[in-house]
C-alpha positions as CSV (number, residue, x, y, z in Angstrom):
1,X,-7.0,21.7,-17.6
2,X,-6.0,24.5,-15.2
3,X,-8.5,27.7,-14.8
4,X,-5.8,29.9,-16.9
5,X,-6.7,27.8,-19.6
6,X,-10.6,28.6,-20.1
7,X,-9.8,31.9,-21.5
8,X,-8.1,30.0,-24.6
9,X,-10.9,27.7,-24.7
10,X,-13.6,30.4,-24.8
11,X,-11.3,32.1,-27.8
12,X,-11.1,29.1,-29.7
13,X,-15.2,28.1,-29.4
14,X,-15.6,32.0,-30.5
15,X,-13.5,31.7,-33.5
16,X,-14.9,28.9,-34.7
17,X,-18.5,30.4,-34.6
18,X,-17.6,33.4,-36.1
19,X,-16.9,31.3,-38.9
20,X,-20.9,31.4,-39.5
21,X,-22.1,34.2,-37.0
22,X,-20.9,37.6,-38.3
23,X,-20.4,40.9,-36.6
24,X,-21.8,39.3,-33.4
25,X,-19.0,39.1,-31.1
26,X,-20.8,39.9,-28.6
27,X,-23.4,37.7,-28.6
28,X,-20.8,34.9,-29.2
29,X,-19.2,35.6,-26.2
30,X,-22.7,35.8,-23.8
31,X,-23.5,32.2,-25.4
32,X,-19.3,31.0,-25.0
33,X,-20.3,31.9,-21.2
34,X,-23.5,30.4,-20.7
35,X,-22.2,27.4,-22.2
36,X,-19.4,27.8,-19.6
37,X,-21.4,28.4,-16.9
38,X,-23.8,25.5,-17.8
39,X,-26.9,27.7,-18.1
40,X,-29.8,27.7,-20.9
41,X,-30.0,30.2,-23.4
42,X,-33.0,32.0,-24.6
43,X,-32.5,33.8,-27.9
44,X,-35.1,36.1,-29.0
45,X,-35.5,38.4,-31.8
46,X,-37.5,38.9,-35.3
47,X,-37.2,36.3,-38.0
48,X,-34.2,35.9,-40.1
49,X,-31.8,37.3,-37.6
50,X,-29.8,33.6,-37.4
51,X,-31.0,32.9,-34.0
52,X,-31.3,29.1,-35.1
53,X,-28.1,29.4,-36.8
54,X,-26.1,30.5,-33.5
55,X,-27.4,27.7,-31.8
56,X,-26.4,24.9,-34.6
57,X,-22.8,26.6,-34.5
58,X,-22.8,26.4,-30.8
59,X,-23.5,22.2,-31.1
60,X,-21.5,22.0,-33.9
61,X,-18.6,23.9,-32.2
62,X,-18.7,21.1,-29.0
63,X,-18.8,17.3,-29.9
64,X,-21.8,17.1,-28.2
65,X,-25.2,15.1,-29.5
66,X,-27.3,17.6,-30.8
67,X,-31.4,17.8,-31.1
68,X,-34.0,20.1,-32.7
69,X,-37.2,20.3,-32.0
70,X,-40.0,22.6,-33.8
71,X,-42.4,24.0,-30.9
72,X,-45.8,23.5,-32.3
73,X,-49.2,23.8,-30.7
74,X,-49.9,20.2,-30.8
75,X,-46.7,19.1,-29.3
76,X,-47.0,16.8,-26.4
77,X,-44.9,16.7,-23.3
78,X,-44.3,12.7,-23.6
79,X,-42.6,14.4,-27.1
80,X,-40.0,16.1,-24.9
81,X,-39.4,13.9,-22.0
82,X,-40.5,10.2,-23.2
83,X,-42.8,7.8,-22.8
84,X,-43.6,4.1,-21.5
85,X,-45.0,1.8,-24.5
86,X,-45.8,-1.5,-24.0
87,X,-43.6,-4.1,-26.0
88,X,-45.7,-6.9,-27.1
89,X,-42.3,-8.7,-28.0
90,X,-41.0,-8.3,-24.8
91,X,-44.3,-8.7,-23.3
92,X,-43.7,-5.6,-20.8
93,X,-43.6,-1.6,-20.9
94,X,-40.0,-0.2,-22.5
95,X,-39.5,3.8,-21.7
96,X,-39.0,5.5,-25.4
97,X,-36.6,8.7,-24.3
98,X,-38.1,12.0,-25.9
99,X,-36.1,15.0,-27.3
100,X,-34.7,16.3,-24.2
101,X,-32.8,13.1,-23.9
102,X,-29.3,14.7,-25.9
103,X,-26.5,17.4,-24.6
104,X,-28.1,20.6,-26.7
105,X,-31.4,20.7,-27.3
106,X,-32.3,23.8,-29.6
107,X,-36.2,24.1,-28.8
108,X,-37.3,26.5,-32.3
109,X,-39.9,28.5,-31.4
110,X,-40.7,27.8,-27.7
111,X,-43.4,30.1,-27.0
112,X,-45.7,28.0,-30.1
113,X,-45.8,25.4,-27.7
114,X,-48.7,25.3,-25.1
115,X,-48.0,26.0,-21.4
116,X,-48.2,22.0,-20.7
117,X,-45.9,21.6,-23.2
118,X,-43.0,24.5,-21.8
119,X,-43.9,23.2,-18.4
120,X,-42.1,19.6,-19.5
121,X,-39.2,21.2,-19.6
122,X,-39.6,23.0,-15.8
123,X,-37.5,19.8,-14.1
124,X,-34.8,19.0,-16.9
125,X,-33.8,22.5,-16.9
126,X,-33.6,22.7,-13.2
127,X,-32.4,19.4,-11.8
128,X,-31.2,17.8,-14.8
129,X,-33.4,15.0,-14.8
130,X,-36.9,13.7,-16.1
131,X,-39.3,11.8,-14.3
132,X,-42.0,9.6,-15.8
133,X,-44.5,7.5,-15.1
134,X,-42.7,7.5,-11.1
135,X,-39.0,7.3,-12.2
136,X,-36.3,9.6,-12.7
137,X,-34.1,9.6,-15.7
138,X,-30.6,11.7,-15.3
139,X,-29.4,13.5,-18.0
140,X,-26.2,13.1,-19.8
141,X,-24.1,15.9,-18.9
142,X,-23.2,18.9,-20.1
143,X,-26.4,19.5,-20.5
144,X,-27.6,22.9,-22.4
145,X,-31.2,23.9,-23.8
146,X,-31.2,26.8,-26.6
147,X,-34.6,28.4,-26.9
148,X,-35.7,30.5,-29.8
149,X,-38.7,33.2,-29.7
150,X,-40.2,35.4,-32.0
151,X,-41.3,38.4,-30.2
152,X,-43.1,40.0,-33.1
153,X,-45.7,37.0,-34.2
154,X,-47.6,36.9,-31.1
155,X,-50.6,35.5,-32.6
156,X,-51.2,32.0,-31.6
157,X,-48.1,32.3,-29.2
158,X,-48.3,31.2,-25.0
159,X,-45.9,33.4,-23.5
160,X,-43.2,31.4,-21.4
161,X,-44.2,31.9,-17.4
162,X,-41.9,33.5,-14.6
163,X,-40.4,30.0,-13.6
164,X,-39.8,29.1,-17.3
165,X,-38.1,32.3,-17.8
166,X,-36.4,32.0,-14.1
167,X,-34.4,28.7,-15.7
168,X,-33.1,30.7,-18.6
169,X,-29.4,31.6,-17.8
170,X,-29.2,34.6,-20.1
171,X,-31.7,36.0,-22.8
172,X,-29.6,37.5,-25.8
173,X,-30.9,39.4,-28.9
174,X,-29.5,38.8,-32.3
175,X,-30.3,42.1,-33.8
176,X,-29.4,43.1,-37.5
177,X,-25.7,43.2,-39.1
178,X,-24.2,46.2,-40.2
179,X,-23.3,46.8,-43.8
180,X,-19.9,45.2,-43.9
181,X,-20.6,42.0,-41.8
182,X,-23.9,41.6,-44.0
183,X,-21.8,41.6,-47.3
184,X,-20.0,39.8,-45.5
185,X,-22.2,36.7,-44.7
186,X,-23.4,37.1,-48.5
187,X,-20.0,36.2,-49.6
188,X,-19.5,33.3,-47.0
189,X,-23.2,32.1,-47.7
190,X,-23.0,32.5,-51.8
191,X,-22.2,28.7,-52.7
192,X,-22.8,26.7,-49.7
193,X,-23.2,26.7,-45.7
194,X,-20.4,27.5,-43.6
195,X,-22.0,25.9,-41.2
196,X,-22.0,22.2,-43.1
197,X,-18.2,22.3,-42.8
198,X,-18.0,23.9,-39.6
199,X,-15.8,21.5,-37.0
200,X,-15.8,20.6,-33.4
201,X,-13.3,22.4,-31.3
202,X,-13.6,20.7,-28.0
203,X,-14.9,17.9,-26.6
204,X,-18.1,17.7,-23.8
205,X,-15.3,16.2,-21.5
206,X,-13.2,19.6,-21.6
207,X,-16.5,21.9,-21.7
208,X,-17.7,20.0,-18.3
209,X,-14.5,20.5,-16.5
210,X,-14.7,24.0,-17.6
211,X,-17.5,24.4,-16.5
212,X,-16.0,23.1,-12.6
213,X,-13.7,25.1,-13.0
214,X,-15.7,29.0,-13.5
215,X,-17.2,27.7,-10.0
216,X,-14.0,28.3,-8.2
217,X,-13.1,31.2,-9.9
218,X,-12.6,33.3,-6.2
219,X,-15.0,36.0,-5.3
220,X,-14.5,38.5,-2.5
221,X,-16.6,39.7,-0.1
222,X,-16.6,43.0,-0.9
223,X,-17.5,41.8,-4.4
224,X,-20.7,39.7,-2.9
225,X,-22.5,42.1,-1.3
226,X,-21.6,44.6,-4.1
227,X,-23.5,41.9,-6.5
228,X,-26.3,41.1,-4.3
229,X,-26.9,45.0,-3.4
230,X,-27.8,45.0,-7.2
231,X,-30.1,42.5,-6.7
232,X,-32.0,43.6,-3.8
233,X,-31.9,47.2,-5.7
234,X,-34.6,45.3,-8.2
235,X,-36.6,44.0,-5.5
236,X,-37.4,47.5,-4.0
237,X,-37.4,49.8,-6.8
238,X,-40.5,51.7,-6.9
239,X,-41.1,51.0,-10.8
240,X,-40.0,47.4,-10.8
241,X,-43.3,45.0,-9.6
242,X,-41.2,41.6,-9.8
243,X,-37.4,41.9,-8.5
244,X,-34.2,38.8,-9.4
245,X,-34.9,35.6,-7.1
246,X,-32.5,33.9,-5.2
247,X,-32.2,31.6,-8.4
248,X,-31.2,34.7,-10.1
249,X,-28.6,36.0,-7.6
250,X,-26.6,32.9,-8.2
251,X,-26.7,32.8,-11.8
252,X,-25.5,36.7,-11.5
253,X,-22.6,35.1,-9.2
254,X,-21.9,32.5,-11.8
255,X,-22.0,34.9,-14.5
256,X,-19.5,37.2,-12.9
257,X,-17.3,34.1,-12.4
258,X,-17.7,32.8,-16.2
259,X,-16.6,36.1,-17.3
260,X,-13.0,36.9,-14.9
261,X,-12.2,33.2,-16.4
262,X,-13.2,34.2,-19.9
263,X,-10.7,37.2,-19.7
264,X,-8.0,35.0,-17.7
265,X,-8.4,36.0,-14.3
266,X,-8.8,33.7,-11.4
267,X,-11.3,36.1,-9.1
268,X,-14.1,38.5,-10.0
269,X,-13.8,42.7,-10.1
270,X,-16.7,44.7,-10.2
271,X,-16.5,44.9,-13.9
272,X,-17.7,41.3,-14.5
273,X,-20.6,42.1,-12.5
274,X,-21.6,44.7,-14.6
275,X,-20.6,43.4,-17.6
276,X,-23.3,40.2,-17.1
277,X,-25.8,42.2,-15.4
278,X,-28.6,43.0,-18.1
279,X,-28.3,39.8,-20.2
280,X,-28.7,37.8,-16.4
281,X,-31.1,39.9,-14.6
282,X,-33.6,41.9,-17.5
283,X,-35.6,38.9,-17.9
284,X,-36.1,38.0,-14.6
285,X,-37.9,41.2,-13.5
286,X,-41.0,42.5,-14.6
287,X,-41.9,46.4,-14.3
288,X,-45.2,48.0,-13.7
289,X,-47.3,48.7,-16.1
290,X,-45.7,46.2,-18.4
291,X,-46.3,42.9,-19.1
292,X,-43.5,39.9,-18.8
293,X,-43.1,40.1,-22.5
294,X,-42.4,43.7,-22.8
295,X,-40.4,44.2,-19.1
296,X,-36.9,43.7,-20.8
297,X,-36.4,47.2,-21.9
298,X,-37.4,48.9,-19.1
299,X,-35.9,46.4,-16.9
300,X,-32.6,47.2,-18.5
301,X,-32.6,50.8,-18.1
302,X,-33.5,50.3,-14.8
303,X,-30.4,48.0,-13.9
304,X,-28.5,50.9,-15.9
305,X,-29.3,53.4,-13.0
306,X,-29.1,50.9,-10.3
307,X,-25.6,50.3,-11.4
308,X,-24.8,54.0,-11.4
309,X,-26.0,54.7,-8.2
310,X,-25.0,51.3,-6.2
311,X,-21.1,52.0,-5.0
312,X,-18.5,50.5,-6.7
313,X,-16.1,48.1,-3.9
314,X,-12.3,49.6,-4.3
315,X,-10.8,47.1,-2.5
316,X,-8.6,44.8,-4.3
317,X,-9.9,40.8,-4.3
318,X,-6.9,38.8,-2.0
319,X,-7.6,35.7,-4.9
């Protein structure tokens, strides 16, 4: 696979979603570059919107192993990460792998889950690995977790914290279709699932050299500090309390590389860093006078006006 050749795979993984997902392109294309990027995915919107949906056409898309989980109140961490039972066959402890043990997890309602619960998934998100009981267990790569939240039904809900929400790539909103793509998914929706038939497209061999590929996607200089001016823009603004973290700078970098390979272009202009900066960088801040759970709007309009007024780089990238 050669770097040209993301922008085909991107098109292809799009198509077939759009199969299920309609109206949405894009959505489709934030997820396409998460999943490119390698990052998680936090979806959040009212019910009924097809959040869960988008993330089954996502798995279903890659020939990937696939696992849901329903966040409850009384799920337990060794649910997620595993746990060591004793074999009286064997006569010795055998670690059972939890959930999180699979390429894409789709985690349904993560904010129903207590914070001991969201905190399991703190070092598999990270690092890529779970440690219990004193020893680590790698994941099998790519690994991707898809986490749906219902910003509405807050009762009985433990909002994620600012490292949970730190590890989230991009957060995305569904929102409602319009008119024609909603008669539209009644048509395609009328006898059976679209989404029973959907079909891989590419394999998780393809999707992780892909995915080292966007990293050398070339990025001037000029373009850095242009990208990281944003950034430190959200750590000194007088109505923002919480500004991006170095962990969010890089996911803005990687981002802005995703997106010049997702359009066929082997470095990054300024465009990509605007294109990637709300969906990267709203949830990471939180504003004064709001809380974490309602800084996203705000924090958006704020990047708007940071973007306006941060200069633009004219040089052209020497890629």
């Amino acid at each position: 696979m050669e770097l040209t050749d993301i922008q085909s795979l991107a098109k292809r993984l799009q198509d077939n979603m759009k199969k299920v997902i309609k109206g949405k392109d894009e959505v489709l294309e934030r997820v396409i570059l998460c999943d490119l990027c390698g990052g998680h995915i936090l979806l959040e919107d009212i019910p009924g919107t097809g959040k869960t949906t988008l993330a089954k056409a996502l798995a279903r898309s890659v020939s990937c192993s696939f696992q849901r989980v329903q966040f409850t109140p009384d799920l337990l961490p060794s649910d997620l990460t595993g746990i060591n039972f004793y074999n009286q066959k064997l006569g010795e402890f055998v670690f059972k792998p939890g959930a999180v043990f699979t390429q894409i997890l789709l985690g349904d309602e993560i904010n129903r889950a207590t914070p001991r619960t969201q905190s399991s998934l703190l070092e598999c998100m990270e690092e890529h690995q779970v440690s219990v009981d004193g020893k680590t267990y790698p994941m099998t790569e790519p690994f991707l977790v898809i986490a749906t939240q219902n910003p509405v039904e807050i009762q009985g809900t433990f909002p994620l914290p600012e490292a949970q929400l730190d590890r989230f790539f991009m957060k995305l909103s569904m929102g409602y279709p319009d008119t024609e793509n909603e008669l539209e998914m009644m048509d395609g929706f009328a006898k059976e699932s679209p989404l029973a038939s959907l079909e891989p497209v590419t394999t998780a061999e393809e999707l992780i050299e892909a995915q080292r590929l966007v990293r050398t996607v070339f990025v001037s200089d000029a373009v850095k500090r242009y990208l990281l001016q944003i950034v430190q823009q959200t750590r000194t603004h007088d109505k923002i309390r919480l500004g991006v973290s170095p962990r969010g700078t890089l996911a803005f970098l990687h981002a802005a590389q995703g997106c010049a390979a997702m359009h066929g272009r082997t470095y990054v202009i300024p465009e990509d860093v605007q294109q990637v900066a709300a969906p990267v960088l709203a949830h990471r801040m939180i504003c004064k006078g709001h809380s974490m759970a309602q800084s996203s709007g705000p924090a958006a309009e704020y990047l708007r006006q940071i973007l306006v007024q941060v200069p633009v780089p004219t040089e052209q990238p020497l890629a």
